[in-house]
N, C-alpha and C positions, 0 to 999 in steps of 0.2 A: 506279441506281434503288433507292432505298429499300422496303422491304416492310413496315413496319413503324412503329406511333406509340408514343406513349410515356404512361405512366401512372406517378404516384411508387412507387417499392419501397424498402424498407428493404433493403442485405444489407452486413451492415459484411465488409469486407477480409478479417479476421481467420478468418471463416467459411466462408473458400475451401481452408482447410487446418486440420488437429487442432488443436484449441485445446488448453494444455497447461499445466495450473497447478501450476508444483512448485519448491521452495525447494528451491534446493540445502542438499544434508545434508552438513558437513563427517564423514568415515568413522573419524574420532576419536571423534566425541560421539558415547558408547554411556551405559548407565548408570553413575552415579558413583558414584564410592568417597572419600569423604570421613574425614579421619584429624584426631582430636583428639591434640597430643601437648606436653607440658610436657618441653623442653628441657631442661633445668638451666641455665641460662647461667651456664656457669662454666667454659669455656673456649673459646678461638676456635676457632669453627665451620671460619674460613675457612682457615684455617693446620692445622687436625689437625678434620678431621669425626671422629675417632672408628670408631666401626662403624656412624654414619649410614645411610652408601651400603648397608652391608647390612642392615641393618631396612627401608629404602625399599625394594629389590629384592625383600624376602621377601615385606612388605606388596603388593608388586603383585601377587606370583605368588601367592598363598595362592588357593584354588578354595574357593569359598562357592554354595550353591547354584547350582552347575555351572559357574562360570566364576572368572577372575579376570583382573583387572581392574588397572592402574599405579595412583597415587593421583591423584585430580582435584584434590582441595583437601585442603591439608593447613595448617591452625589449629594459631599454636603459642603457648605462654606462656615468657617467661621470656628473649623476645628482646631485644637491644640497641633501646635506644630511634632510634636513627640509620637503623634497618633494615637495617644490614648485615647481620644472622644472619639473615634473609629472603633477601636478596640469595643470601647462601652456598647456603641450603637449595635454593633454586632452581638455584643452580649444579647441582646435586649430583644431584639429578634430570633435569636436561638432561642429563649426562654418562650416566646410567643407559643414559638411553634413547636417548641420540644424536637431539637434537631442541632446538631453542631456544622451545619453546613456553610453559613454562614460568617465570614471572613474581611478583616479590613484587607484595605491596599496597604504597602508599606508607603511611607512614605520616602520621596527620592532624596538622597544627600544633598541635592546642590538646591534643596526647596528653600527658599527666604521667604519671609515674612517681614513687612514693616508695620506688621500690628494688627490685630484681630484673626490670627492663627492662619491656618494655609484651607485650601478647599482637601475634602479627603472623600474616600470612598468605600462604600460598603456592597459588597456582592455575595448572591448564594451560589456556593461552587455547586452547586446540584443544578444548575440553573444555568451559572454559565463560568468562562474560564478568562481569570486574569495573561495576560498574555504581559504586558510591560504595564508600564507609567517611568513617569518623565518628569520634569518641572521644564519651565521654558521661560523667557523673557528675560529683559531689561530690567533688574529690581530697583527700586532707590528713592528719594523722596525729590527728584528734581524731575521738572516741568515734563521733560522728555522720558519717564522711568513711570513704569507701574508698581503700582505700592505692595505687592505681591506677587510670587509664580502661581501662573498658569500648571494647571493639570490634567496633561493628556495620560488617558486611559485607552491600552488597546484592550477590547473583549473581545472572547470568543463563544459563541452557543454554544451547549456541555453536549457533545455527539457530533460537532462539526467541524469540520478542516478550516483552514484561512481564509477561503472561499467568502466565508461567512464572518470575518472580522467586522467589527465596528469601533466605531473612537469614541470617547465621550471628553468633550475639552470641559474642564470646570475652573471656570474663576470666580473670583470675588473684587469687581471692576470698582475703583476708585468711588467713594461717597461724594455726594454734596453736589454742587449745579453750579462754581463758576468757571468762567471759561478755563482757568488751568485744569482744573477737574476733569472737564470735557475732553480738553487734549488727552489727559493722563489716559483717560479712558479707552481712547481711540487707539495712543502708542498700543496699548494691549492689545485690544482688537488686530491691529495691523498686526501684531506679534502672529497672534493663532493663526490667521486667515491664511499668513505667509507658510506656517507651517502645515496647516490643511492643505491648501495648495499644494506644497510638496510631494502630498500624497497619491497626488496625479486623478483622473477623471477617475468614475465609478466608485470612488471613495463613499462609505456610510460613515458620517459624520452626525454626532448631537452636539448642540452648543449648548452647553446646561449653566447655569449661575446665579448669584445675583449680578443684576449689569447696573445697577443703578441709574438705568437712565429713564427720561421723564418722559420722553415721548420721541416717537419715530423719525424725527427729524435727524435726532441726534446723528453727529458724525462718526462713534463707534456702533450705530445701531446698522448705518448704512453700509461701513466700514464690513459688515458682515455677513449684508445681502449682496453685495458688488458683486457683478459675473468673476467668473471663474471656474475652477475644477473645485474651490470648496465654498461653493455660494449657499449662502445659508438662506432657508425660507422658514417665514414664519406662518406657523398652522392658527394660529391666534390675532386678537387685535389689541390695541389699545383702550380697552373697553371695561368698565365695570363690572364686567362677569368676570374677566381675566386678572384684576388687579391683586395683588398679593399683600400689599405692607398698610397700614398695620393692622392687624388682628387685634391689637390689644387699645382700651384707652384708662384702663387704669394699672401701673405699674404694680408690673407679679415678679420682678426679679431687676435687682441693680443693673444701669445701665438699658432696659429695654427701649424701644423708641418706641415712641407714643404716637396717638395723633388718626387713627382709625384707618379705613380700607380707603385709601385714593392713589394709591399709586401702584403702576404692573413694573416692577423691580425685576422679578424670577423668572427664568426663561427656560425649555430646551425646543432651541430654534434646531432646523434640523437640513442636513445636503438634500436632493433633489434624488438621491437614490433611496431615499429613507420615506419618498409622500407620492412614489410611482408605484405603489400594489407588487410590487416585483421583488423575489426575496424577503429581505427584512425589510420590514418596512410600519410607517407608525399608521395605524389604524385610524380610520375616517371617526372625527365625534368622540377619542378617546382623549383628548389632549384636555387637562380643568386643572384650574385651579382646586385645590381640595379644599371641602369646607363651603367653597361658595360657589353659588348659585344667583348673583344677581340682587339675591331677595335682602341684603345687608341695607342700612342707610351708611346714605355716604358720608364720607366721614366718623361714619361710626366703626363700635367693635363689631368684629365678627359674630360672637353672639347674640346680632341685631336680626342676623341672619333666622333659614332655616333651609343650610346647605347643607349638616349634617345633624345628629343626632345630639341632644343638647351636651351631652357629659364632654361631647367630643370637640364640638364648638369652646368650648371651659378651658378643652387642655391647649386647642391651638393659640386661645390666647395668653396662657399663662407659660406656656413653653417656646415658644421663640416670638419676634418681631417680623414675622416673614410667614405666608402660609405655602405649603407645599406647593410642585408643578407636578401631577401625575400624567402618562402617557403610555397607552400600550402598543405592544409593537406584534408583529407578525413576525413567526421565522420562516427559514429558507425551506424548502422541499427537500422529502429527503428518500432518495429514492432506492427500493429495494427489488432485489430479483432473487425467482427461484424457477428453476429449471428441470422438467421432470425428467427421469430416467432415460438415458440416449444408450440405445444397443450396441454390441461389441461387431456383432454379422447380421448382415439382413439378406435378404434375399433378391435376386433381381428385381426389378417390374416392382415388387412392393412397396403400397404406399403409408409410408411411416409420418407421422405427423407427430412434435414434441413441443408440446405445452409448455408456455412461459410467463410466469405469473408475476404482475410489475405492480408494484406498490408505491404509495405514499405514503412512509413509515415516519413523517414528519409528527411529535406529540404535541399535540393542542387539545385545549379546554374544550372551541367547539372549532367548528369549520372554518372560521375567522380567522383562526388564531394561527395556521400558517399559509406558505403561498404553492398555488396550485402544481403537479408534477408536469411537466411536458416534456412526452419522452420520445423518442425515434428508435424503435429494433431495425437493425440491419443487419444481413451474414452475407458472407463470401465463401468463396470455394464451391464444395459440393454442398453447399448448404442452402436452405429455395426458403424467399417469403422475404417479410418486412412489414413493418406497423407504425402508425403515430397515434397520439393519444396527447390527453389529458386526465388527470388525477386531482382530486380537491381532496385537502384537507379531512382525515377520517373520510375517504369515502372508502367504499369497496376497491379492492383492488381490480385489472383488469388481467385476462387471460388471452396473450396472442400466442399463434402457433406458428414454427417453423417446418421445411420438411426437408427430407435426408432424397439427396437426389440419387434414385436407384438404376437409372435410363441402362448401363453401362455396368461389369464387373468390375473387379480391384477395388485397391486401399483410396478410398477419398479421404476428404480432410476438408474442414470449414474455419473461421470464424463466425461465431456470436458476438454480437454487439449491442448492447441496449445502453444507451446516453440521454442524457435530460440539458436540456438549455438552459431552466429555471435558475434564476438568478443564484449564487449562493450555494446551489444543492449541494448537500452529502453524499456521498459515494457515486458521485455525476458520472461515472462510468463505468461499464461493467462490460468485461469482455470473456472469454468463455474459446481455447481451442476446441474442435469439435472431430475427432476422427471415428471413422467406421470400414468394414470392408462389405462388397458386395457381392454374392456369388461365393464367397467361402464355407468350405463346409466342417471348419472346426472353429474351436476359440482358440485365444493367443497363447505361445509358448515362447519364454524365453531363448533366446538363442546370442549365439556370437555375430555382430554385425560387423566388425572391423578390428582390427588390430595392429599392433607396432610389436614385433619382437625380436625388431634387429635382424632378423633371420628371413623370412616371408611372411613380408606385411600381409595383409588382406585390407582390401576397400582405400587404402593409404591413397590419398588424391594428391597432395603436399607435402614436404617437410621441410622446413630453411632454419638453421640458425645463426646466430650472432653472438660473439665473432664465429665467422665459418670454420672449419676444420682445416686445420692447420695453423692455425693464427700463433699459438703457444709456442713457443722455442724452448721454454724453461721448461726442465724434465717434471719439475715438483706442481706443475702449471694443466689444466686441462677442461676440457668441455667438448663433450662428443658423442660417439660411437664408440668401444672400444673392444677388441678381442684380443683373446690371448692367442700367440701366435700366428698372429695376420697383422694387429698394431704394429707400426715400429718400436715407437713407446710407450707404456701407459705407464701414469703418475702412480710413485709408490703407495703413498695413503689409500689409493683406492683397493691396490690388492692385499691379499693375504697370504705372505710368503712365506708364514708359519710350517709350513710338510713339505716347501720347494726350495731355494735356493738360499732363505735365509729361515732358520728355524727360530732368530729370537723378535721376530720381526712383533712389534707390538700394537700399530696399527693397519686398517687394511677390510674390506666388507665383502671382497670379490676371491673366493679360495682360487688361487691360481692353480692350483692341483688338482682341482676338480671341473669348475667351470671352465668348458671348451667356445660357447655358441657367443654372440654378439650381446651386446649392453648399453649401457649409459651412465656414465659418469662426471662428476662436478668437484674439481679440487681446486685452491687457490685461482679466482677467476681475477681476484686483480692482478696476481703475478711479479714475480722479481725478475723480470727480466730487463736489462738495459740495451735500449730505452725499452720501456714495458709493451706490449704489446696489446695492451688492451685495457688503455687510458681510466674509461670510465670502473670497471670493473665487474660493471653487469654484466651478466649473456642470457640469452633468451632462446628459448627454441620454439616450433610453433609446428603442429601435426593436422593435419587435413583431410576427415576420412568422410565420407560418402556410410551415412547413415539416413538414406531415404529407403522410407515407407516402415524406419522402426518407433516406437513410442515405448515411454517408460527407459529412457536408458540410465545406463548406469556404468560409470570405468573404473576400472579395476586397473591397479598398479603395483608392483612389485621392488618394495623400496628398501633401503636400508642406509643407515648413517653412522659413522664414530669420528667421536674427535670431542675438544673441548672448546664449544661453540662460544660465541658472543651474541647476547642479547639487543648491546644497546649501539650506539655509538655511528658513525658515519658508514664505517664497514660492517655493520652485523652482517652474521650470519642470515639468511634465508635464502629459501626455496619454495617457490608459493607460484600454486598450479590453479588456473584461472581457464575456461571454458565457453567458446560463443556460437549460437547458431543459427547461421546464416550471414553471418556478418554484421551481426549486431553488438552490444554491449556486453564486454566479458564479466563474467560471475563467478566470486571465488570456487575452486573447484574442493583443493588441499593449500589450506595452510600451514606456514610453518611456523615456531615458538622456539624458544630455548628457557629451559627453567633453569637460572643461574644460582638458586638453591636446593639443584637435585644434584644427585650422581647416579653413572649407571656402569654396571658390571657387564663388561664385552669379554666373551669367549671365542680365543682365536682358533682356529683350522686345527693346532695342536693341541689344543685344551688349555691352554694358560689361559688365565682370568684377569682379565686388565680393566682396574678402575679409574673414570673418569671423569670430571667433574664438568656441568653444566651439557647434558644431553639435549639432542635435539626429537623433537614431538611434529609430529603432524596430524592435524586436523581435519578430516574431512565436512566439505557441507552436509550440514545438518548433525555432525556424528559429535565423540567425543574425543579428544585428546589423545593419538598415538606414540609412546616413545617408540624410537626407532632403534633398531640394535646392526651390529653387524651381518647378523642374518636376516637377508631377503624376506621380509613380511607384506602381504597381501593386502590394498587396502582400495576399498572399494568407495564411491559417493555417486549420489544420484547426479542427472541430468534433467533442472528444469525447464519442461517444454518442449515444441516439433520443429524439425527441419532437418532440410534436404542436407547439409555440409555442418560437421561439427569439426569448429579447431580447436585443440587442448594446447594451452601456452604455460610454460614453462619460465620464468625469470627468476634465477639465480645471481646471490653476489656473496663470496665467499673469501675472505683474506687469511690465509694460512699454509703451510705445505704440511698439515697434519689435522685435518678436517676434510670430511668426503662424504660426498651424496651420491647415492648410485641408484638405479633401477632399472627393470628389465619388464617386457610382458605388459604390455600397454593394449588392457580389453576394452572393447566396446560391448557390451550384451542390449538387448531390447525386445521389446515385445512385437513377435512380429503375430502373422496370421497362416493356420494350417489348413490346406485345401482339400476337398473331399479326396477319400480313396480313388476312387473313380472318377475324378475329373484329370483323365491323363494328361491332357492340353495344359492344367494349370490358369483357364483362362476363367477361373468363378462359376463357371456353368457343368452338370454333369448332362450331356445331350448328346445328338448324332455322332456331334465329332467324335466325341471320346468314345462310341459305338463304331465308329468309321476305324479307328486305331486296335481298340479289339480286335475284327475282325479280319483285321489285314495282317496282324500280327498270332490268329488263333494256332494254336496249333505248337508256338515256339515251348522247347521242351526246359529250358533251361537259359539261363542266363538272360530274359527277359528284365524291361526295366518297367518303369510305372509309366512311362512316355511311351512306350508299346502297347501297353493293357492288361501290366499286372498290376491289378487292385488290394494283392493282399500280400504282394511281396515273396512268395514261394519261388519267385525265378521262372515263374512258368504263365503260360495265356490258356486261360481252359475256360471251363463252364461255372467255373467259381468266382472269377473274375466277373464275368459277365453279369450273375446273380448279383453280384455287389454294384455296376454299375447300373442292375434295373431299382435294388433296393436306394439310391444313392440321386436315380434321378433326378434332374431338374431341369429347366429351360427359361429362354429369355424371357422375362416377362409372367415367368409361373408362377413368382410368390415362393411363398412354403411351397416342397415338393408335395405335387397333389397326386394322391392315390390314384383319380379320378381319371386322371390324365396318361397314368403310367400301364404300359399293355399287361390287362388281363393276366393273370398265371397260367392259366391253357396258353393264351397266346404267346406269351413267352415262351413255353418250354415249347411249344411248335417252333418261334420263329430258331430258337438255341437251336433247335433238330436239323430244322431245315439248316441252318449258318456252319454245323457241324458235318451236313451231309456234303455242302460245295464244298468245304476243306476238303473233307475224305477225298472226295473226286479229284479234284485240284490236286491233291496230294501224291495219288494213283496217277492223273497224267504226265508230272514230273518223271514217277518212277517210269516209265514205259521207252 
């Protein structure tokens, strides 16, 4: 015996346990260290690195405001154009660190070179993710042409969206100091800036290279800092701490440039959204030349120095003409939510409070190393509360709570919402439907919310198609409703005239010999008729049912197909059922396929067995692959999400008068919510009222409903009833039903005596 009816409740699955929004963070990507360095290409990399491996090793370990850090990206000039000196470099750092993460860029097709290789690039994909590269410019050896492409790099942080994209432009700017030089220089420059520009404000932009220019005056140095959307700043000076070339003054490899430390060649000058603390961004005090410190004589080698360690000093001079540009950068916030446990029923009056735990899952070395979370929780609906914050880099997380507004019975429903501004951030948003009911006194049971079956709808608000009914003229032609013996015509392929009027009939899904009640069927929609009646060839149908206050839905459909479909081509075959709620964006519901390397065995109404080649399947979301046959099979797929109006759309395009789609039995099911035995009202509360209904109706012998004051469904109003609506009690504002509150057992079974004895009387005064 059932105790209980039912009324819609939203409470989606997902909110019977922690809901839990968090992107995995790969434990590599911390903040980046990004290295500008001009090679010298002028001997193989891959057969003698040199003392490579030890400038990569030093550059890891080197500790810059408090940490260090291996190189995430290392941009170099001076590469072979084929990208094997990429390839090497990457060897060379996999080996470092025993890890194959490590990865050149390819180089782009349209890369030219007029001598001394192209700039190329090395990245740790644990670190972060190649997104493109490019080549760009005017190549060529006249006045107006730069002597090499330009190489834009888009990267992406390894855990983050586009949000977080950055560029890194690398060139290798025209040698030498006379004024053609100069120009040549500048055409490049004007090349990048134009295409940084392109990229519109809030752009992160590095300008890495060698730029060979001598001093700030220069017309492509300015050419870089000009206003605009990609105006480059420089975090450096012109100064002897910063100068890079040369390292070396006695020749360690043919072709080197001699001549000691006097001039800052090497750059990564950087946009205005890369030196504001916000997102990614490059670090205060992180930007050196590596190796030096100042302490070199000028003019001298590097090794005069004592900006690194001597061995390391040895290799930067003996391995390129250029010393390194290292810089570390900060990444974006990245922010995480977990949501504790939200109840299915609560109780009036009760105050519910749910904990919401927001994080900065950003990975960094130390606190530096990314930029802070700043977050805003907000809810709507029956949902109470809101918060703002701040989160840094590894701190603790923070904990805000929302609360479930109880003032009122019945099915509420909220949004959560927790967003962050932080420049960049990772999963910047995070939204959370939120339903509960209040005053209920059971958990949810599936039930039927709406239907289409041709016959008597339930909940149907809508139904319109295209073309409308009657459009078809051609017998062989259709899209509709269809009965047998109420139709004028229905198109042959759809039925099955195998036991009725034609026994050899071979195609058909609909037994006309058996099937009496209404349908829906889809045959040749673009049609032979002259002129045709339905141009395009599509049709669509669209159902509109009234599924407020259910959750978890899910529709059920009663399908079946034969015929020898088409796959491909202008006219394929399909029927693909697509789902919106509220009037928002449709979601595949069921699609359709044709495997044009199957066949499938259709048994007609008489038993013959007809085979045919390239059957048609449908898919439900989230399911697997259904073929369909001539007999009506059942096929059910979920409903993501809450709302008051769901439309199930329907568009078909079909060319053949031997191909048919049919189905019947269009269920809505969902989860609604079961109200106490004893809340005959139905209104979330068991109280007076529903004591006020008992006792007006005591006494009925039979035929009694639960809206009268049978609580246990016997058809009758007695003393048992009653017992269940004292066990059952509750009130506005009570919470849990409290013992404390509910009359004594003496005084119940008095006040029952006493409620029992004015019937009796009442009952006697009738008779008299």
């Amino acid at each position: 015996m059932t105790l209980s009816t039912v009324r819609p409740l939203r409470v989606p699955a997902p909110l019977l346990a922690s809901v839990i929004a968090i992107v995995a963070v790969s434990p590599v990507c911390a903040q980046l260290r990004i290295v500008d360095y001009n090679i010298a290409q002028n001997y193989d990399i891959a057969g003698d690195p040199g003392g490579l491996d030890t400038i990569f090793t030093a550059i890891g370990a080197e500790v810059r405001n408090g940490f260090a850090k291996p190189i995430d990206v290392l941009a170099v000039q001076e590469a072979s154009t084929d990208g094997s000196d990429a390839v090497a470099l990457a060897a060379i750092l996999n080996g470092i660190y025993g890890v194959t993460t490590y990865a050149a860029a390819p180089v782009p097709l349209n890369g030219v070179s007029g001598g001394n290789g192209l700039p190329g690039l090395v990245y740790n994909s644990a670190s972060v993710n190649l997104v493109s590269a490019i080549a760009l410019g005017d190549v060529g050896s006249g006045a107006t042409q730069q002597p090499r492409s330009s190489l834009r790099y888009q990267l992406r942080p390894a855990g983050y969206d586009a949000a977080a994209d950055f560029y890194i432009y690398n060139d290798h700017y025209k040698s030498d100091d006379s004024s053609t030089d100069q120009a040549r220089r500048n055409v490049e420059a004007q090349s990048v800036r134009a295409n940084a520009d392109s990229l519109g404000e809030g752009t992160h932009a590095i300008y890495a290279g060698d730029f060979n220019v001598y001093n700030a005056n220069e017309a492509m140095y300015q050419t870089l800092l000009a206003a605009g959307p990609g105006q480059a700043h420089d975090p450096a000076s012109f100064t002897k701490l910063y100068a890079t070339q040369s390292p070396a003054t006695e020749l360690a490899f043919p072709g080197q440039v001699l001549g000691g430390m006097d001039d800052r060649f090497d750059f990564q000058l950087i946009t205005g959204e890369l030196q504001d603390g916000e997102g990614m961004s490059q670090l205060a005090g992180s930007y050196r030349t590596f190796g030096n410190n100042g302490t070199h004589a000028t003019n001298g080698a590097i090794t005069t120095g004592t900006g690194a360690a001597a061995d390391v000093l040895a290799a930067l001079a003996q391995s390129s003409d250029h010393l390194p540009v290292v810089a570390d950068y900060q990444l974006p916030a990245k922010l995480g939510v977990q949501v504790a446990s939200i109840p299915n029923s609560v109780a009036a009056g009760a105050a519910i409070s749910i904990d919401v735990l927001i994080e900065n899952l950003a990975s960094a070395v130390t606190a530096l190393g990314a930029d802070e979370l700043d977050y805003t929780l907000s809810v709507t609906g029956d949902l109470l509360g809101g918060a703002t914050g701040t989160i840094a880099a590894l701190a603790t997380g923070q904990t805000r709570p929302f609360s479930l507004n109880t003032s009122t019975p019945g099915l509420k429903s909220g949004v959560l919402t927790v967003a962050t501004s932080s420049q960049g951030a990772a999963n910047a948003l995070f939204t959370l439907p939120v339903s509960f009911i209040v005053g209920g006194g059971g958990g949810p049971v599936r039930t039927t919310i709406a239907q289409d079956d041709f016959d008597a709808p339930l909940n149907l608000v809508s139904f319109q198609q295209l073309p409308v009914a009657g459009t078809y003229t051609a017998p062989a032609s259709g899209f509709g409703e269809f009965q047998i013996g109420v139709s004028a015509t229905i198109p042959f392929a759809l039925l099955d005239d195998s036991t009725g009027p034609f026994p050899g009939d071979a195609v058909g899904i609909i037994n006309s010999a058996a099937k009496t009640d209404a349908w829906f069927g889809v045959t040749d929609t673009i049609d032979n008729a002259v002129p045709v009646n339905n141009p395009s060839g599509e049709a669509a149908a669209t159902w509109t049912f009234d599924v407020s206050g259910a959750s978890s839905l899910e529709v059920s459909i009663d399908m079946g197909a034969m015929g020898d479909f088409e796959a491909t081509g202008v006219n394929r075959d399909r029927f693909d059922w697509s789902y919106s709620l509220d009037g928002g964006d449709f979601a595949p519901l069921f699609a359709s396929s044709v495997d044009e390397a199957a066949s499938a065995a259709y048994t007609m109404a008489s038993g013959i067995e007809i085979n045919l080649s390239d059957p048609l399947s449908m898919t439900p979301a989230g399911g697997a692959a259904v073929q369909l046959s001539n007999i009506l099979q059942t096929l059910t797929a979920p409903i993501a999400g809450l709302g008051e109006l769901l439309t199930l759309r329907l568009v078909a395009k079909t060319d053949g008068t031997s191909e048919a789609y049919a189905f019947d039995n269009i269920v809505v099911t969902g989860l609604v919510a079961s109200f106490a035995a004893a809340d005959f009202n139905d209104d979330g509360f068991v109280d007076g009222a529903d004591l006020a209904a008992w006792q007006t109706n005591f006494g009925t012998a039979s035929g009694a409903t639960k809206l009268q004051g049978d609580a246990d469904f016997d058809g009758d109003v007695d003393g048992a009833d009653y017992l269940l609506w004292q066990q059952q009690w509750t009130a506005p504002g009570a919470g849990v039903p409290a013992v404390a509150e509910v009359p004594e057992p003496t005084g119940a079974l008095l006040l029952m005596t006493s409620l029992i004895g004015i019937a009796w009387r009442r009952m006697n005064g009738l008779g008299r």
